[in-house]
C-alpha positions as CSV (number, residue, x, y, z in Angstrom):
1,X,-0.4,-16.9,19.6
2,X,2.7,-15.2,21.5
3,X,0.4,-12.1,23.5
4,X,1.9,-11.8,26.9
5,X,-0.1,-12.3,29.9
6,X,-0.9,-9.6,32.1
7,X,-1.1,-9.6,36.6
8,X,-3.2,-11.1,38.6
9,X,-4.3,-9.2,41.8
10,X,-6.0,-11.1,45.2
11,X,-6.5,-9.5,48.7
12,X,-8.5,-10.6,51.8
13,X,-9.5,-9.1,55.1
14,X,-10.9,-11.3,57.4
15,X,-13.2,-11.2,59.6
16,X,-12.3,-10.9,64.5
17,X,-11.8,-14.3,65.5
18,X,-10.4,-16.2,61.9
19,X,-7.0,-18.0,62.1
20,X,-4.0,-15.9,61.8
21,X,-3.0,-18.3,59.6
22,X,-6.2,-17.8,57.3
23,X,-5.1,-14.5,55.5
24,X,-1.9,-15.7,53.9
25,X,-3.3,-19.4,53.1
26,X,-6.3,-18.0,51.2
27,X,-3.7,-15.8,49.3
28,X,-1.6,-18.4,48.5
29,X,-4.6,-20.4,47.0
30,X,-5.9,-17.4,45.9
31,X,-3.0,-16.5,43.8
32,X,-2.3,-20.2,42.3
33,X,-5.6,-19.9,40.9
34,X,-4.7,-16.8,39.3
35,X,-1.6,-18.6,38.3
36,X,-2.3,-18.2,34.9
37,X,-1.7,-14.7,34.6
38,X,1.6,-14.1,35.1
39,X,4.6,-16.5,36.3
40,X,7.4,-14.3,36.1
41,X,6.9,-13.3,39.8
42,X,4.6,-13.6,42.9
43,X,4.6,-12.4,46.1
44,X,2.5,-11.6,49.5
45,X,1.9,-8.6,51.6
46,X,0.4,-9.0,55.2
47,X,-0.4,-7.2,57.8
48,X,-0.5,-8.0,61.4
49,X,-1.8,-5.5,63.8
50,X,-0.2,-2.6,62.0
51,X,3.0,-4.3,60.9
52,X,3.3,-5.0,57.0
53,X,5.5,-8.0,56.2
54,X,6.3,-9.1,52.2
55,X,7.7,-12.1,50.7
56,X,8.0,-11.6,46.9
57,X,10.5,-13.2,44.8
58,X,10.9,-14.6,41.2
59,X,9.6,-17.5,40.1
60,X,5.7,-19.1,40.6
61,X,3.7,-19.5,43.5
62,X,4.6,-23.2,43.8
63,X,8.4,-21.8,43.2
64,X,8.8,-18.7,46.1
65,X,6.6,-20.1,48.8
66,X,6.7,-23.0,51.0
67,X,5.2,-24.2,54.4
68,X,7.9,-22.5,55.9
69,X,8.3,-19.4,54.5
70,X,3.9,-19.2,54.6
71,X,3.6,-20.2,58.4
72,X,5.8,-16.8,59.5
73,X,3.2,-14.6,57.4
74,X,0.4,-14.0,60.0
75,X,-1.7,-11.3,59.7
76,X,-5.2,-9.9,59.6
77,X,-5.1,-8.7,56.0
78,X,-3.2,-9.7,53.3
79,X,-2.5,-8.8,49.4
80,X,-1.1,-11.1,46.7
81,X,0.3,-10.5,43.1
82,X,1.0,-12.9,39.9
83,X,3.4,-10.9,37.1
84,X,3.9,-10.8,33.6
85,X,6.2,-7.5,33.4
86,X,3.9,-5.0,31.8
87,X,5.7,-1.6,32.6
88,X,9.2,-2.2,34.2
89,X,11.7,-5.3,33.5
90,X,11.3,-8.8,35.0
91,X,13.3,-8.7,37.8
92,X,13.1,-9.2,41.5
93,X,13.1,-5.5,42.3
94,X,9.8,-4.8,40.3
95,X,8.0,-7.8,41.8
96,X,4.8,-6.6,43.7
97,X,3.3,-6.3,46.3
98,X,4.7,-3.0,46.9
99,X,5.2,-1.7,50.3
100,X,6.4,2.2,50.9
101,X,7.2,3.4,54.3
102,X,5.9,7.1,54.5
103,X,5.1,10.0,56.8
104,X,1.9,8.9,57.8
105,X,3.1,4.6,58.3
106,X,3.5,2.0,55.4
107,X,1.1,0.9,53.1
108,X,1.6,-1.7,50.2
109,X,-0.3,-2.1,46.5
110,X,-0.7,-4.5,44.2
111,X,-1.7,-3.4,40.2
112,X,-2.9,-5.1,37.2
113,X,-2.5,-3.0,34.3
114,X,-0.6,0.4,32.7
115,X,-0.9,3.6,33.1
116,X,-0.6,6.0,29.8
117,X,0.8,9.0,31.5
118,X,3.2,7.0,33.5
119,X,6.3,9.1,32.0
120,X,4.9,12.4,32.4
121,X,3.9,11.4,36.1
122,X,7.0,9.9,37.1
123,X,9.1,13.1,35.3
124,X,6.9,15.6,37.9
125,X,7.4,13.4,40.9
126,X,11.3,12.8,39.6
127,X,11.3,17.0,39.5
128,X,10.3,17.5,42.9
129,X,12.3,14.9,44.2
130,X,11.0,12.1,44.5
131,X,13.5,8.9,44.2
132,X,12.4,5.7,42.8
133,X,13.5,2.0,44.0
134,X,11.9,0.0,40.9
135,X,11.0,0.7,37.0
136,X,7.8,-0.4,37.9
137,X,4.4,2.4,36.8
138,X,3.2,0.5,39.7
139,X,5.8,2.6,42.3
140,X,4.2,5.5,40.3
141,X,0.9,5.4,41.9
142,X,2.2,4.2,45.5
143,X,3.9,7.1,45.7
144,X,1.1,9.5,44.6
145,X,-1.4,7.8,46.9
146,X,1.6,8.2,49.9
147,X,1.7,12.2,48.8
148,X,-1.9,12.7,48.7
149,X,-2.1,10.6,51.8
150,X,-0.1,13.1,53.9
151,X,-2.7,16.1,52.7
152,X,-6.1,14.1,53.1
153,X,-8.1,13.1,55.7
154,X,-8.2,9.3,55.4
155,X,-6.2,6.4,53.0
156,X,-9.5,6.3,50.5
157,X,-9.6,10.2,50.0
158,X,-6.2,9.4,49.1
159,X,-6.7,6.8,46.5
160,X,-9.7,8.7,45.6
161,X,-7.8,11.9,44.7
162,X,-4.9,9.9,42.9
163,X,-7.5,8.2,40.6
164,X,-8.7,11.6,39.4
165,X,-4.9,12.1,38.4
166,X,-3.7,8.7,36.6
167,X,-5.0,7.5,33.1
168,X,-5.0,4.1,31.6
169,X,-5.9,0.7,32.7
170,X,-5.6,-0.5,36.1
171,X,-7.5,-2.8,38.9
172,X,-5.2,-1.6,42.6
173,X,-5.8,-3.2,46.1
174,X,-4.1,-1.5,48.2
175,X,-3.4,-2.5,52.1
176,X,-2.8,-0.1,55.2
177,X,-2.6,-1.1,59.0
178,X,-6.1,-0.7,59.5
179,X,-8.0,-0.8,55.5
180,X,-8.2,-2.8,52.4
181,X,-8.8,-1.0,49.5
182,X,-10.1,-2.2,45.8
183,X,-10.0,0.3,42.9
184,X,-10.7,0.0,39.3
185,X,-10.5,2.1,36.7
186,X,-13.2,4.1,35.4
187,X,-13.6,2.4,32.0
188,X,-13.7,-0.9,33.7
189,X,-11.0,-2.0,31.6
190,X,-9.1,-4.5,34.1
191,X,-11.2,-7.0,36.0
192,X,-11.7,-6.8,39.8
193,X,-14.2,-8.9,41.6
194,X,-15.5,-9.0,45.2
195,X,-16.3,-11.9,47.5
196,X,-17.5,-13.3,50.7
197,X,-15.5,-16.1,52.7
198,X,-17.7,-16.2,56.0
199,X,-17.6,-12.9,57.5
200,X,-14.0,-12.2,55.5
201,X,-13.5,-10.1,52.1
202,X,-12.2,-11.3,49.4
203,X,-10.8,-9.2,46.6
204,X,-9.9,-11.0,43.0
205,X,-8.7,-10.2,39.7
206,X,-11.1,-13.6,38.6
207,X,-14.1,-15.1,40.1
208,X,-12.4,-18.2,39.8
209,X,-9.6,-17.0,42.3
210,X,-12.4,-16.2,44.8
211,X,-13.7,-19.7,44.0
212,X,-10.7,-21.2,44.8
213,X,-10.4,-20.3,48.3
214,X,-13.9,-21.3,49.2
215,X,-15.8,-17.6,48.9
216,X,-18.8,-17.0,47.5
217,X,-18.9,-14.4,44.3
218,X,-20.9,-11.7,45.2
219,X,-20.2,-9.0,42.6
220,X,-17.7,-7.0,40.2
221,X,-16.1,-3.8,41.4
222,X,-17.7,-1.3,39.0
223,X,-15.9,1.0,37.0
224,X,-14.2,4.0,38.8
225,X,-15.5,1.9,42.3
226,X,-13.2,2.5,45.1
227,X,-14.2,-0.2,47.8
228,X,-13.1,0.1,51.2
229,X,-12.9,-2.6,54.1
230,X,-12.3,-2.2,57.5
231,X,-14.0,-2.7,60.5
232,X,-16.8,-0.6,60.1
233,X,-17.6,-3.0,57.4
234,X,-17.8,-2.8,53.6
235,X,-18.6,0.9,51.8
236,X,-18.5,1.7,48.8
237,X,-17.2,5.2,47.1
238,X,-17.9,5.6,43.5
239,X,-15.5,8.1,41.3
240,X,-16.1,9.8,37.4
241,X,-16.7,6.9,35.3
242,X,-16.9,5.9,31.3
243,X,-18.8,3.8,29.1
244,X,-17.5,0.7,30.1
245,X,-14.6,-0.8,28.1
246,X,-13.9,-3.9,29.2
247,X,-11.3,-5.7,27.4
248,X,-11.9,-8.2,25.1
249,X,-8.8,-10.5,25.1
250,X,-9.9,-11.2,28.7
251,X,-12.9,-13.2,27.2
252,X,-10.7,-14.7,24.5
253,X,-7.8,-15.4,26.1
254,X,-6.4,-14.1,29.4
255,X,-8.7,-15.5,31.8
256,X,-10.0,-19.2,33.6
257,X,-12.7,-20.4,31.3
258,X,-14.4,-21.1,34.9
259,X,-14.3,-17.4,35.9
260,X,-17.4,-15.3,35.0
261,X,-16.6,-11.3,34.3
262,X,-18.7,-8.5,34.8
263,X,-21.7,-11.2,34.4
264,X,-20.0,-13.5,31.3
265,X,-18.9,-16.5,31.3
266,X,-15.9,-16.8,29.7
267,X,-16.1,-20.3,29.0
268,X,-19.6,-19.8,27.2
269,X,-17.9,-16.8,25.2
270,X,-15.1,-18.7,24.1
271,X,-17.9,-21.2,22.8
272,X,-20.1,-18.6,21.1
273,X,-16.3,-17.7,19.3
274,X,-16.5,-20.9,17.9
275,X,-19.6,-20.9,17.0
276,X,-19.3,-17.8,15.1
277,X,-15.8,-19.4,13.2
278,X,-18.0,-22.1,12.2
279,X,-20.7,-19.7,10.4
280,X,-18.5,-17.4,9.1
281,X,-15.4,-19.8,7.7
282,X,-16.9,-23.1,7.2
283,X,-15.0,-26.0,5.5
284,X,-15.2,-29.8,4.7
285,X,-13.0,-31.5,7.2
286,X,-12.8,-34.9,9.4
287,X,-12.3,-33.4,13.0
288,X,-11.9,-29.8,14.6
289,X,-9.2,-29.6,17.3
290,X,-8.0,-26.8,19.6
291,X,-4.6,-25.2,20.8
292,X,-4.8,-25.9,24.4
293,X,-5.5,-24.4,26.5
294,X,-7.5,-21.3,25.4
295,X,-8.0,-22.6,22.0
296,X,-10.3,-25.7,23.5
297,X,-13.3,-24.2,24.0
298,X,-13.8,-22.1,20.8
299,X,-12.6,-26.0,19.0
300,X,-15.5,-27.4,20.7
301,X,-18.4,-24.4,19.5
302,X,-16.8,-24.7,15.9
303,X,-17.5,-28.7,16.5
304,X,-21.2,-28.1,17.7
305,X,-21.9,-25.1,15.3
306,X,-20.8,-27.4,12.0
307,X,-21.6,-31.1,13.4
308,X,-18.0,-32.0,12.6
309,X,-16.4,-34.0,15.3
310,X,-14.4,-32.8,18.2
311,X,-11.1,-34.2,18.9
312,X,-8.0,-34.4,20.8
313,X,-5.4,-33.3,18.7
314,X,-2.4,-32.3,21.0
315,X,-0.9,-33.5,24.6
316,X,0.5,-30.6,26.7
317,X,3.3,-30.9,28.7
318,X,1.4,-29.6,31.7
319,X,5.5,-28.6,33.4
320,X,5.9,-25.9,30.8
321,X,4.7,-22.4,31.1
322,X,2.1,-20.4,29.3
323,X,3.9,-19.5,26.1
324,X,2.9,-15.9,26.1
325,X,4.4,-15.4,29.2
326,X,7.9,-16.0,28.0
327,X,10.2,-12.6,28.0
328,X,11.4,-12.7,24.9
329,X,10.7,-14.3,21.3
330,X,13.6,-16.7,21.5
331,X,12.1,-18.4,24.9
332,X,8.8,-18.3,23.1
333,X,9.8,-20.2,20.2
334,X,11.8,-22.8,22.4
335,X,8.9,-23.4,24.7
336,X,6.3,-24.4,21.8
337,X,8.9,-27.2,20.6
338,X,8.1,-28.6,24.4
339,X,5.0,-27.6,25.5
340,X,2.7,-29.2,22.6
341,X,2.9,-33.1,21.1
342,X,0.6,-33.7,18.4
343,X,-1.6,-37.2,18.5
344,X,-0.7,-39.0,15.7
345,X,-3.0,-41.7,15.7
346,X,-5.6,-39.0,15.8
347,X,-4.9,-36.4,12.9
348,X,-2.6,-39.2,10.5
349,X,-4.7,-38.9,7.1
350,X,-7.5,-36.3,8.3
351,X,-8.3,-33.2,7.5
352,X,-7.9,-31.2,10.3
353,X,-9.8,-27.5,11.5
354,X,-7.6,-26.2,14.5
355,X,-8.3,-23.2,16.4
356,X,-6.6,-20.9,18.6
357,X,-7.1,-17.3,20.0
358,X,-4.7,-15.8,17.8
359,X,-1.9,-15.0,15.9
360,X,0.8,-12.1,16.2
361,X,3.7,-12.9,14.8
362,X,3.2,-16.1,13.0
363,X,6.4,-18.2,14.4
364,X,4.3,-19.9,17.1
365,X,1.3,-20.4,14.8
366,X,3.7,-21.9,11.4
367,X,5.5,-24.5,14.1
368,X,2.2,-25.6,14.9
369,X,1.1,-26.3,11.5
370,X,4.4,-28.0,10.9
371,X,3.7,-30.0,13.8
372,X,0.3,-31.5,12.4
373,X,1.9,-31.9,8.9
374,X,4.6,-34.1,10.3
375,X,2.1,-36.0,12.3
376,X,0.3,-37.0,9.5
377,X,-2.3,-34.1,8.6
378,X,-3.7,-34.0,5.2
379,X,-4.9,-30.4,5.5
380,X,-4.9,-28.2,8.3
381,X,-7.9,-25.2,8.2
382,X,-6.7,-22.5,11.0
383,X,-9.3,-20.7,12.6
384,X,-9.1,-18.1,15.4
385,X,-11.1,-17.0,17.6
386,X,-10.4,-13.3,17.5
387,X,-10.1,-10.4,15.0
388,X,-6.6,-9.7,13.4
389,X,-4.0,-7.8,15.7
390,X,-3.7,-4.4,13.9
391,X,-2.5,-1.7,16.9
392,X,-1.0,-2.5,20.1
393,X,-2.0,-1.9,23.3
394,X,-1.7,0.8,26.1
395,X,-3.3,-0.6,29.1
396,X,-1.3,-3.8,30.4
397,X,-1.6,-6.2,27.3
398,X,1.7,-6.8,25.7
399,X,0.4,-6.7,21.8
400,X,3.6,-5.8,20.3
401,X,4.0,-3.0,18.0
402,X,2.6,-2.6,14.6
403,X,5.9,-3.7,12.7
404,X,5.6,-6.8,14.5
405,X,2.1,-7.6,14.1
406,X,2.0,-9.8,11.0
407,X,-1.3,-8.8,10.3
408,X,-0.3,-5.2,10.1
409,X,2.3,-6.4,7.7
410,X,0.5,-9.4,5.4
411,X,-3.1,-9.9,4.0
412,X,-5.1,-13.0,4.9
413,X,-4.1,-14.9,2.4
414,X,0.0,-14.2,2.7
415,X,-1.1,-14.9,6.1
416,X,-2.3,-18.3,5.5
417,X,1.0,-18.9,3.0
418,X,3.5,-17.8,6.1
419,X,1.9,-20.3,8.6
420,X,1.1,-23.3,6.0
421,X,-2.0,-23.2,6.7
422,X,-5.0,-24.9,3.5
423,X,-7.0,-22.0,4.9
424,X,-7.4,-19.4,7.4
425,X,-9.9,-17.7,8.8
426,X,-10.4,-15.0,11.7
427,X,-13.4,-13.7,13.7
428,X,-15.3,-11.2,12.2
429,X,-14.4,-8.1,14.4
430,X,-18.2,-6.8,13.7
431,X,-19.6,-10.2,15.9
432,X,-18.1,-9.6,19.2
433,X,-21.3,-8.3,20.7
434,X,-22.2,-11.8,19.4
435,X,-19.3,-13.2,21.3
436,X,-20.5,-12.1,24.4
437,X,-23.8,-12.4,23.7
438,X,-24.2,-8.0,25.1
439,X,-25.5,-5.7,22.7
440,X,-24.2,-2.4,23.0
441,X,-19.9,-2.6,22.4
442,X,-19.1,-2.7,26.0
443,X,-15.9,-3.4,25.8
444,X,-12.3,-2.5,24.2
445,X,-11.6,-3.6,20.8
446,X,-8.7,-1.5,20.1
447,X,-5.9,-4.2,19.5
448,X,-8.3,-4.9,16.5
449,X,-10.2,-1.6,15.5
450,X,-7.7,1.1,16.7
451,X,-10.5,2.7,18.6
452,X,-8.8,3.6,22.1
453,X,-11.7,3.9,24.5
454,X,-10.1,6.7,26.6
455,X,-8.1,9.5,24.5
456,X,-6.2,11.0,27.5
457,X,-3.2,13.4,27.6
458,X,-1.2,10.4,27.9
459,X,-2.3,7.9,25.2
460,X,-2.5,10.9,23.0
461,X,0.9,11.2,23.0
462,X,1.8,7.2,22.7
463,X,-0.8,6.6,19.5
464,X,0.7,10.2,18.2
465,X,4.4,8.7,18.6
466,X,3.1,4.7,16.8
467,X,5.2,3.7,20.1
468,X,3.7,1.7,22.7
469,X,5.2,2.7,26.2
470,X,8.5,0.9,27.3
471,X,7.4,-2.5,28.9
């Protein structure tokens, strides 16, 4: 445990004739369903008849909106955004959506993800004068898409043009007085999905977001896929794109076991996970429990893969956030001591398999353990559900860097030692085609494997330096 979350991303433009009030509801629902994602800070664009109005602020959805403050936002289209501070510090200024007043009117974005050349870009615009209001990579590409804007014939040309320009992870929506606008990168390595509410659009970083608000999925935004919406309808511009490289943590741990991405279900991933643990590091024990929440459904696959029972091991204090999410270590390490109680009367004298998604730096993972032994727990067999954490990562995933990463640091076995653990075992990094059940490596690995699907001028430089950019 202890990976940071990344954003979450929604956007709607509905259909002549909806409620005013419909755009900024569904992205309030839309955005506690993405809740998950980031609770650092939230906020919503909208835009009524040309005029963009924001309401951002720290805190969660439940936290910075209220019936009030949501009845003045009314609008036609409207953008939302969950953070977990990626690139940029956790503070009010760098909470999205963006909006950036330029020559040609306003427009406003909203980003999941990181961009590797952020510092070179952000030097060149600094150079020719450009002056930034956040520390955000985010205000990076607003700007860019604002310059290009003033050159090119329409807001997509724009985008268009700025895509062939930045370099890393990233799913955009981006809002102008007359469009909405999805983007993804061209390795597909940030999850964007479209949908259908009535005659409205619905933009989401999970199908479980467009779930949420009552839309009907009707398809991922394909790699390098700009999407544009306005009243013309829906059309579709497709850019240079990669082998995709989706990444894998969003299947292990980072998204709604309910949401389905790029045509897996999560939830039935998270199974296969367990069912793999349960092949690959089987062991004589009583019951199998998980660390909720992502650690459930890979307990449960272990349980059906090895016949040994499933139980509930812990009670979670649903009041306390995602510890990931936590800014620094110290928060991290407080949070665990309240966010997880361990049944007694159901691990006292058994022998216990737990699993979870992972482990980075140990602390969360040894407390744990600690936690069961106190409660009673003749052994304790630790199984995750992912590949040891060996590089970190450049795209929008806070996997700290190498010195950090215990695995980097410790074999298995010291491993198991640190955490006191009777036995640990990870997933084989050679069955996540297994995992999610697609032949063929379609995804990004390189927390695990060090192979960084796109070697661009930017990441270059970062895997060159061993530093992972400034988050």
């Amino acid at each position: 445990m202890a990976i940071h979350e990344e954003c979450g991303v929604f956007g709607i433009y509905t259909a002549p004739g909806c409620e005013e009030e419909l755009a900024a509801s569904s992205c309030y629902y839309g955005l506690f369903a993405l809740q998950h994602r980031g609770q650092e800070s939230c906020g919503i664009a909208i835009n009524n008849d040309g005029e963009i109005t924001c309401l951002k602020d720290m805190g969660t959805v439940g936290e910075v909106f209220n019936s009030d403050n949501l009845s003045r936002l009314k609008g036609s289209i409207a953008i939302g955004h969950v953070r977990y501070s990626t690139t940029g510090a956790s503070t009010k200024a760098n909470a999205q959506p963006l909006v950036t007043q330029y020559v040609k009117g306003t427009i406003s974005l909203a980003h999941n993800g990181n961009l590797t050349n952020c510092i070179r870009l952000r030097e060149e615009l600094e150079n020719e004068g450009a002056i930034f209001q956040t520390t955000v990579d985010s205000e990076v590409i607003a700007y860019m898409i604002a310059k290009a804007r003033s050159k090119s014939a329409s807001i997509e040309d724009a985008v268009k043009e700025v895509m062939g320009k930045i370099e890393g992870g990233y799913a955009l929506l981006v809002m102008s007085p007359r469009k909405l606008i999805a983007a993804r990168d061209p390795y597909g390595l940030k999850p964007l999905a479209m949908g259908r509410l009535g005659d409205s659009i619905v933009f989401a970083s999970e199908s479980c977001a467009i779930s949420a608000v009552g839309a009907q999925f009707v398809r991922d935004i394909k790699p390098g896929e700009i999407v544009v919406v306005d009243d013309s309808g829906v059309t579709s511009i497709e850019t240079p794109s990669h082998k995709c490289a989706k990444c894998i943590f969003e299947y292990i741990y980072f998204a709604r076991p309910d949401s389905t991405l790029d045509g897996i279900s999560v939830y039935e991933s998270r199974i296969r996970a367990g069912r793999l643990l349960a092949r690959q590091h089987p062991v004589e024990a009583d019951i199998v429990i998980g660390v909720p929440e992502s650690g459930l459904d890979a307990a449960i696959g272990y349980s059906r893969e090895s016949g040994i029972p499933y139980a509930k091991g812990f009670v979670k204090n649903s009041y306390v956030g995602r510890t990931f999410i936590k800014p620094s270590q110290q928060q991290r390490e407080n949070s665990v001591k309240i966010k997880l109680g361990a049944i007694e009367s159901e691990v006292k004298g058994k022998r216990i398999v737990m699993t979870d998604d992972s482990i980075v730096r140990g602390t969360t993972m040894a407390n744990i353990v600690k936690m069961l032994r106190r409660a009673g727990a003749t052994e304790v067999h630790v199984r995750i559900s992912s590949p040891p954490f060996l590089n970190p990562c450049f795209y929008g995933t806070d996997v700290p860097s190498r010195e950090k990463l215990i695995a980097c640091q410790h074999s298995i076995d010291e491993i198991c030692e640190i955490i006191g653990a009777d036995s640990l075992g990870y997933l084989d990094v050679n069955s996540l085609d297994d995992m999610l059940d697609e032949p063929g490596h379609f995804y990004c690995d390189a927390c695990f494997t060090g192979n960084y699907p796109n070697i661009d001028s930017g990441i270059d430089v970062l895997i060159q330096g061993g530093e992972k950019l400034e988050k």
